[in-house]
N, C-alpha and C positions, 0 to 999 in steps of 0.2 A: 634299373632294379638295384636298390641296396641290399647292402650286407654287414647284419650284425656281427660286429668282434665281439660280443659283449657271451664269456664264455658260461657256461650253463652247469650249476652243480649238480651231477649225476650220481642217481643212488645206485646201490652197490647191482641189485639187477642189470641198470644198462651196462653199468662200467665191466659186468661180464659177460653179456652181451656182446658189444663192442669187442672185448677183447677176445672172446672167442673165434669173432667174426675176421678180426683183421691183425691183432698183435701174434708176432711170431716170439715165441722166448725161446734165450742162449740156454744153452745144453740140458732141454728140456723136452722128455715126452708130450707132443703137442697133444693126445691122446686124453692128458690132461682137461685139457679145455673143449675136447669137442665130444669129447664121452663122459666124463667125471661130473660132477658138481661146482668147477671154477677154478682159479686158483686164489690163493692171498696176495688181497689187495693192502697193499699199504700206504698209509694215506699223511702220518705226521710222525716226526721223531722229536726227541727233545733228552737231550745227556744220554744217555746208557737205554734206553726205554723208545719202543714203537709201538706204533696205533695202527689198525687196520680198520676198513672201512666201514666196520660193524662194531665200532668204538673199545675192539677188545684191545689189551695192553700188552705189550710181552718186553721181557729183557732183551736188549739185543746182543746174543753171546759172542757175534760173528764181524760185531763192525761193518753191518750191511755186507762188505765180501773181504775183511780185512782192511776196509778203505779207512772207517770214520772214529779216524783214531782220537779227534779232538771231540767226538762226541755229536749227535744230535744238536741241531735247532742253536747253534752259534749267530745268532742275528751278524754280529762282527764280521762275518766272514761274506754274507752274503750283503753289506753292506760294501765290502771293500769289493767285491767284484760290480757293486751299480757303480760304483765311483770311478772305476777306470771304463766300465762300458758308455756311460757318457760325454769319458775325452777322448777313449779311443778304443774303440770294441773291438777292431779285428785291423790288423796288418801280417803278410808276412813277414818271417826272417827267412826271405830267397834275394838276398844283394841288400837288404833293408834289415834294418831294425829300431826298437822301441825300447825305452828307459825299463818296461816294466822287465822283461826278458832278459836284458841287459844286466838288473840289479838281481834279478833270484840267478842268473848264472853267476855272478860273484858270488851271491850268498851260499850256495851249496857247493863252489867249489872251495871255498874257505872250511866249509863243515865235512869235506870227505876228506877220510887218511891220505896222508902224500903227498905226491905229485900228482893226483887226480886233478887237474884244475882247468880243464874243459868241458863243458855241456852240451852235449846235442840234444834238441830238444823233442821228443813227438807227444803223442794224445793218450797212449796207454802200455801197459806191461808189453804187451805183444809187439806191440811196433819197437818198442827199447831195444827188447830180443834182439829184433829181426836189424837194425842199427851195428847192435856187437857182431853179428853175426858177420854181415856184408863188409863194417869197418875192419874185420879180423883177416878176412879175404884180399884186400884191397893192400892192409898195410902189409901185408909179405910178400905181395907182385910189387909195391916200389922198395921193400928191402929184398928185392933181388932174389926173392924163394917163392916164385909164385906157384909149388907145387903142396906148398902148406895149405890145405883148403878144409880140414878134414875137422870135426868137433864131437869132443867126449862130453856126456854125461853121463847122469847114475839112471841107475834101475826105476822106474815107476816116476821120475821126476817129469815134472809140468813145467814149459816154459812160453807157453803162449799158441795161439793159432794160425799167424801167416806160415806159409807153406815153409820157409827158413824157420822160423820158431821149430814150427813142427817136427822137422826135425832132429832138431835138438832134445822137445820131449820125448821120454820115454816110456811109454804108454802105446803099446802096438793097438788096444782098442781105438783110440782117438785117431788113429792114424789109418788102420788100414782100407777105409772107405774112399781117400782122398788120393792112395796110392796113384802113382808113383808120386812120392814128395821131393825134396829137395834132397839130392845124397848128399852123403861124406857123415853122416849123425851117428857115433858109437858110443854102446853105454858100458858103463861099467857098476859095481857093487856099493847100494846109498848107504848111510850108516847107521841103518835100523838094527841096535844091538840087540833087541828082545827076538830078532830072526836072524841070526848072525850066521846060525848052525846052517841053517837053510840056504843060502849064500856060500856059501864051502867053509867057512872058519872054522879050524876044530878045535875051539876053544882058547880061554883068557881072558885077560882082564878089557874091560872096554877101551885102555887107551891102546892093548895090543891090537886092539879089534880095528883100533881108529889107522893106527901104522899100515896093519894089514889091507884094510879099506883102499889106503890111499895106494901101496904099494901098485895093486888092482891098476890106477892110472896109468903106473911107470911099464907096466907089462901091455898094457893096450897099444898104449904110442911105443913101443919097441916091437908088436906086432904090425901095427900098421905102418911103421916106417916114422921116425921124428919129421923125416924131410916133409911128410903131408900132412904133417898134423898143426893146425894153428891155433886152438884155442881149447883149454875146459869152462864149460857152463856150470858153476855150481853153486846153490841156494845155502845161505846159510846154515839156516834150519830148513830143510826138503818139508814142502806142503803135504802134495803128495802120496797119499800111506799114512798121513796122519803123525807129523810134527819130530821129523829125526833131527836133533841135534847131534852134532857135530861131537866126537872125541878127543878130546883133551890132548894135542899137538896135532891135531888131524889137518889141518889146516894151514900147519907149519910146514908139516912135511910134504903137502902138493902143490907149495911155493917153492921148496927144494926142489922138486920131479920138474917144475916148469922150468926154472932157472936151468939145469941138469940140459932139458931137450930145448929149449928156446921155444917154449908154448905160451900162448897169454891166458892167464887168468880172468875170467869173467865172473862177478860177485854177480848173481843172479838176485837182487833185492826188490823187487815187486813188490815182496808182500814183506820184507823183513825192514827197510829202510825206514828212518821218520819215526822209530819209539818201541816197533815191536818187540824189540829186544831190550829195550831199557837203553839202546843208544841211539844218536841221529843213524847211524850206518852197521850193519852187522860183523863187517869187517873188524870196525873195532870192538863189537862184543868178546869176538875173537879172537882175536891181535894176531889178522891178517896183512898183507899188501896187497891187492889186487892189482890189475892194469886195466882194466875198466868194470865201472858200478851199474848196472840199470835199476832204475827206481820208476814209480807210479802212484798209484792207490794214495797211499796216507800224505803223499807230500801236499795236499789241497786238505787232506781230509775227507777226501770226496765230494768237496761243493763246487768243484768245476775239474773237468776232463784235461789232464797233464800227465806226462810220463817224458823220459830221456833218461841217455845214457853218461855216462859221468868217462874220462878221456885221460890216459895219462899223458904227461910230456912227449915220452918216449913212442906214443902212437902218434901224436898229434904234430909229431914233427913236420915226417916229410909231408904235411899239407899246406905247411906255414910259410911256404915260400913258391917263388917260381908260378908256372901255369897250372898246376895242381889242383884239382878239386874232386871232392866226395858226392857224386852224382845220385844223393838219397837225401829224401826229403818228407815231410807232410803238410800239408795245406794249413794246419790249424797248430803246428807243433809252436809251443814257446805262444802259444794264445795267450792278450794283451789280459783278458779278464781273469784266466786262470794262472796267471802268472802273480799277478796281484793278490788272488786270494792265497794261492802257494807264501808270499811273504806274510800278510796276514796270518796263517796258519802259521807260520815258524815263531811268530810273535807271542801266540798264545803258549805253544810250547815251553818256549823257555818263561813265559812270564808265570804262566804257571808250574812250573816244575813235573813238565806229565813225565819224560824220560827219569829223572830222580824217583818217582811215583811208583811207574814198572820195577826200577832197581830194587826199592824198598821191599814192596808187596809182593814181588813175584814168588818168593818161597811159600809166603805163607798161600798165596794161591794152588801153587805145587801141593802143598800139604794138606789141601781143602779138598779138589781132588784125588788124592792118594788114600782118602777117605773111603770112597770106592772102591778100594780092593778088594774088601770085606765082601763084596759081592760075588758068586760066582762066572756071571758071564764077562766080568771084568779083568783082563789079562796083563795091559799094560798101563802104566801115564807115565808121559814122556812131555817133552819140548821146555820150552825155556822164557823168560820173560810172560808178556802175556799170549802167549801163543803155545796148545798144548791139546794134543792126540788123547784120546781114550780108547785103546783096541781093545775088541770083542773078540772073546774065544766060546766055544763048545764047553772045553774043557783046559781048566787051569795046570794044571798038571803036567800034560804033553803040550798045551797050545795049540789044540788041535783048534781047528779055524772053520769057520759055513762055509759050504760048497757054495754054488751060484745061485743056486735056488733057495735054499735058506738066505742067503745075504740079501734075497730080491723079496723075502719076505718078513725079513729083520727089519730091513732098514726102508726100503721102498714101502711096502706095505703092513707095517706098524710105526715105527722109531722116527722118522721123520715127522710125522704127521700129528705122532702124541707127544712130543716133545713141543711142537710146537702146539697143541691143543691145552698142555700146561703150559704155557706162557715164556718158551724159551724157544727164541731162532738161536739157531747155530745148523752145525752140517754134517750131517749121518754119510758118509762115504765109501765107497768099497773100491776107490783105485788103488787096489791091493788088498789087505785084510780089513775088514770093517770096521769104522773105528768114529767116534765121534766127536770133531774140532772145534776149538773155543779158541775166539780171539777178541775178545772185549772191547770195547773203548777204554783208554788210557788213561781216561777220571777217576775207573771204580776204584772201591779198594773191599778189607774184609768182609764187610757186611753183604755186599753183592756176590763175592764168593760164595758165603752161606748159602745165599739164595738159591744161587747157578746149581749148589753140589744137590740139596732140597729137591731139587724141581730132576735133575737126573736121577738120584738114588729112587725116586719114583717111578718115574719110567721103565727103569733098567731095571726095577724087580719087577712087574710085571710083565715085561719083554720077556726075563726068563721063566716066568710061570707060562708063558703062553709055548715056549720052546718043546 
């Protein structure tokens, strides 16, 4: 009996069919597909812009998930991953290695601040995590402190799904199904200054807020003891809650608190690494030091699965000699084809000037947004480069905020769905107060701004006639 490879173009019916029948989707009411009318199929991208399988168009506000920072439909990129999968599709790096692995680990350790100039490599955000996480554990049992086990983060931050990730996020919903997770995960206060109050600060200027914030760290590891504390997790710009940037020496002073207890600093960059900020790394949007980076998403651009964590000196020492080794791995980490396209992808970057591009256009982005105030269920815009929060309030005034049920009929059952029924993906959230995230492709500039603000100012008034 033979068997056709020859694969068959399915209209949009089977394709929901099928899907209902057998695809499971990530952090999604499956309820969707077996009781609803389907989900969105998307079928082509091409710069800034996607097609779904009934040929409608939409802006893509959100970079597929923050990934596609070089934009849709780069022939280039998917050219440079057939070229290495024809000389060499897949090897590990377990005792082995490949030229392609070998040159993007030079290449990004020359492009991170410092003495960051180690890469371990895995497949995505979460495994990066879960790298720093176990790397943090490991290097204070051979510096002679194996009772450092223990990791801070903020309030409502996200840092991935393995049971180690997980505990580092801070988010009790995501977690308490899977209970008991991995101990030692403490949070402390993120630096969302539009809820400062709410948080205990009683008042100041936001760099007081930013001191304060950080102070918050120095009082956790003095409650838990320095001796067991070995590492903070924190995201440049917290996702999250919808887009906190950082206070203006905020950053300074929990390089201070580290150095003070001998704690590592972990630059949480998933989604910030590779332009979202207008730099290769957030660290230095910030003018930080960290002692290790994790990155993913945009370093491919999203046209092949890579992720790892970036290594200082001072961690990578005691590995570098003697019978010493890091007993963590993944099968596919430092992959031959996505390593390739990772350099491809840096190539466009600088040839095209997309990190100069962010820098330039990000205010007036800010200002195109901020346009939205004028509205009333508009309370805050926040974040920085192209990466930027919109929170929904009740009421402007007090900031009064939708209870659970309102937010489940704000955003689940209108604001998602009519956002994207006018022709804009992006992502209506309520891990924390409800708020709605843009994070663009790296190409656009003002005119797409217009568009984006157009196509919300729409929405968000009739969201709140319907309130």
């Amino acid at each position: 009996m033979s068997i056709s490879t020859e694969r068959t173009t399915r209209t949009d019916a089977e394709l929901q069919e099928m899907a209902r029948d057998h695809l499971w989707m990530h952090f999604s009411r499956q309820s969707v597909m077996t009781e609803g009318p389907g989900v969105p199929i998307i079928v082509k991208g091409d710069g800034h812009r996607i097609w779904d399988s009934n040929g409608k168009e939409y802006i893509d506000g959100l970079s597929g998930l923050f990934v596609v920072n070089a934009g849709h439909g780069r022939r280039r990129l998917a050219e440079a991953g057939a070229r290495q999968a024809e000389q060499l599709a897949f090897f590990p790096i377990w005792s082995y290695a490949h030229p392609a692995a070998i040159e993007l680990a030079d290449r990004i350790a020359h492009l991170a601040p410092g003495d960051l100039n180690h890469v371990f490599f895995s497949t995505g955000g979460g495994e990066a995590v879960e790298t720093a996480f176990k790397l943090a554990k490991q290097y204070w049992k051979l510096a002679g402190q194996p009772t450092k086990h223990k990791v801070i983060s903020r309030y409502i931050a996200y840092h991935g799904t393995p049971q180690g990730a997980l505990a580092i996020t801070g988010l009790p919903g995501m977690k308490s199904m899977f209970e008991p997770v991995t101990p030692g995960g403490f949070r402390v206060p993120n630096t969302n200054y539009y809820r400062a109050g709410e948080m205990g600060f009683t008042g100041g200027t936001e760099e007081e807020f930013g001191v304060w914030a950080a102070d918050r760290i120095e009082e956790m590891i003095n409650f838990e003891g320095p001796e067991t504390v070995a590492a903070i997790f924190l995201e440049p710009v917290q996702n999250s809650g919808g887009c906190f940037p950082p206070p203006a020496g905020y950053f300074q002073r929990v390089r201070e608190i580290c150095d003070r207890y001998d704690v590592l600093l972990v630059s949480d960059e998933v989604i910030c690494a590779f332009g979202r900020l207008g730099h290769y790394f957030g660290a230095d949007a910030y003018g930080y030091q960290p002692d290790m980076i994790t990155f993913a998403k945009a370093v491919t651009s999203g046209y092949s699965p890579l992720g790892g964590t970036i290594v200082s000196d001072r961690i990578y020492e005691p590995f570098s000699h003697g019978h010493v080794s890091f007993p963590h791995g993944y099968t596919f980490g430092g992959h031959p084809v996505s390593s390739a396209v990772a350099m491809e992808n840096l190539d466009i970057f600088e040839e095209e000037g997309l990190l100069a591009n962010v820098r330039e256009n990000s205010p007036v982005f800010r200002s195109t947004l901020e346009k939205l105030t004028d509205l009333p269920i508009v309370g805050d815009v926040r974040g920085d480069g192209y990466f930027f929060g919109i929170e929904l309030v009740k009421d402007k005034a007090t900031k009064a905020t939708f209870d659970d049920d309102e937010s489940e009929r704000l955003l689940r059952g209108f604001l998602s769905k009519a956002l994207f029924d006018a022709g804009l993906y992006c992502r209506a959230d309520d891990r924390g107060d409800p708020v709605i995230q843009l994070a663009p492709p790296l190409t656009i500039g003002p005119a797409e701004f217009d568009e984006i603000e157009q196509i919300l100012r729409g929405v968000l008034t009739e969201a709140w006639s319907r309130l």
